[in-house]
C-alpha positions in Angstrom: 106.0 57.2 27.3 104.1 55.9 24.2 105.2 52.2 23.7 105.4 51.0 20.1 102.2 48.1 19.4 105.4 45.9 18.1 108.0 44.1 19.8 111.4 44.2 18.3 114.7 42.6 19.0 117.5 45.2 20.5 120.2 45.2 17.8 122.5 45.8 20.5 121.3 42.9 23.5 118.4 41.2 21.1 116.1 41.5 24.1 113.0 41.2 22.6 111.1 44.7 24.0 108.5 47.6 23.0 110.5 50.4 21.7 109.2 54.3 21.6 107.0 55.1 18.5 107.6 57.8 16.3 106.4 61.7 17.1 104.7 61.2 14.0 102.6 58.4 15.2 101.2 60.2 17.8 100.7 62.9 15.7 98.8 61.4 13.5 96.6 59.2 16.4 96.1 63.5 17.9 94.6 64.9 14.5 92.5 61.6 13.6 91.2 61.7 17.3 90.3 65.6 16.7 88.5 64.9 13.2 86.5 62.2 15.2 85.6 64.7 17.7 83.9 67.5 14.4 87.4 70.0 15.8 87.4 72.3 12.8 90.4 74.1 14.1 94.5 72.8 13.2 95.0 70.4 16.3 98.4 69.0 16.9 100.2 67.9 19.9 101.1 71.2 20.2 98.0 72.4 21.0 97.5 70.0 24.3 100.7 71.8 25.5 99.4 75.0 25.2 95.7 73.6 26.8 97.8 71.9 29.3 99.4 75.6 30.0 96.2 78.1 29.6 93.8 75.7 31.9 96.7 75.3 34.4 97.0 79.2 34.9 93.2 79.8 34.4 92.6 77.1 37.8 95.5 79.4 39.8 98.6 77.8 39.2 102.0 80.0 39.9 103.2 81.4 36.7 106.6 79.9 38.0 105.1 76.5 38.7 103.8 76.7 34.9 107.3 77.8 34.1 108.8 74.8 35.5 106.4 71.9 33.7 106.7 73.5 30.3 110.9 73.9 30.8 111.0 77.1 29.7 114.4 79.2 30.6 112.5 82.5 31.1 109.3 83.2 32.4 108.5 86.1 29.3 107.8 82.8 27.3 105.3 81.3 29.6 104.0 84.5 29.7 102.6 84.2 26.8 100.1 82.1 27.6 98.3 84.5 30.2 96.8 86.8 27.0 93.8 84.5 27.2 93.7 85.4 30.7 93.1 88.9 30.4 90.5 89.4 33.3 91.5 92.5 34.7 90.1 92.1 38.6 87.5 89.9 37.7 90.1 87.0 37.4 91.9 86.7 40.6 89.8 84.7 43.0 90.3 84.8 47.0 90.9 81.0 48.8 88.0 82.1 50.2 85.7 82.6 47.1 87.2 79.2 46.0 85.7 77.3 49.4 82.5 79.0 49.0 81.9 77.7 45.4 83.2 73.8 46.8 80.2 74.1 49.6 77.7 75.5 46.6 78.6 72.4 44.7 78.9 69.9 47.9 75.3 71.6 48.5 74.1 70.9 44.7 74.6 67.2 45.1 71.2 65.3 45.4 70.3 63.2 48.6 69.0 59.7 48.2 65.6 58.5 48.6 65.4 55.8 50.9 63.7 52.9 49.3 59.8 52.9 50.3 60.3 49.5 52.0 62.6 51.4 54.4 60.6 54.7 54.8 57.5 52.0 55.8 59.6 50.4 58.3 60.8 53.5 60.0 57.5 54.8 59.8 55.8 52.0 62.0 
């Protein structure tokens, strides 16, 4: 998934290939990248799993579905993740509240402006 920048012989074929880079690597690469973006806050790779997991429920995903990408055994672990969710019956949302608010946006998107060369042209 994240190829090492180095190519290294296989000590078992001596292909010449990328191998995987440490967790630490990346580690590293997710808390420079959140000091370059001002986060105050701890940020570790850790915390995109648990974005990953709170934005997936908050756009309607299946506590199940969640359940299944995280690999947790049981679902009172991915349940943890709905305390930010806590909504009451403001936070479920109809399909049909959900097409409304596409056409609002579809709606919000501005029209072109013919060029005037082509507004004259029609025009006469």
């Amino acid at each position: 998934m994240f190829p090492s920048k180095n190519r290294s012989p296989d000590p078992r074929t001596g292909a010449v290939r990328r191998h995987h880079v440490y967790p630490q690597t990346v580690s590293r690469a997710v808390k420079r990248a959140a000091r370059a973006a001002g986060i105050a806050k701890h940020v570790g790779c850790h915390t995109l799993r648990h974005s990953f997991a709170t934005h997936l429920l908050q756009s309607g995903s299946d506590i199940r579905t969640v359940q299944e990408l995280l690999g947790h055994s049981d679902v009172s672990t991915t349940m943890i993740y709905t305390h930010v969710m806590n909504k009451g019956a403001r936070g479920v949302k109809s399909p049909l509240d959900r097409l409304e608010q596409r056409r609002a946006e579809y709606r919000s998107i501005p029209t072109l402006t013919p060029p005037l060369s082509l507004r004259e042209s029609r025009a006469g």
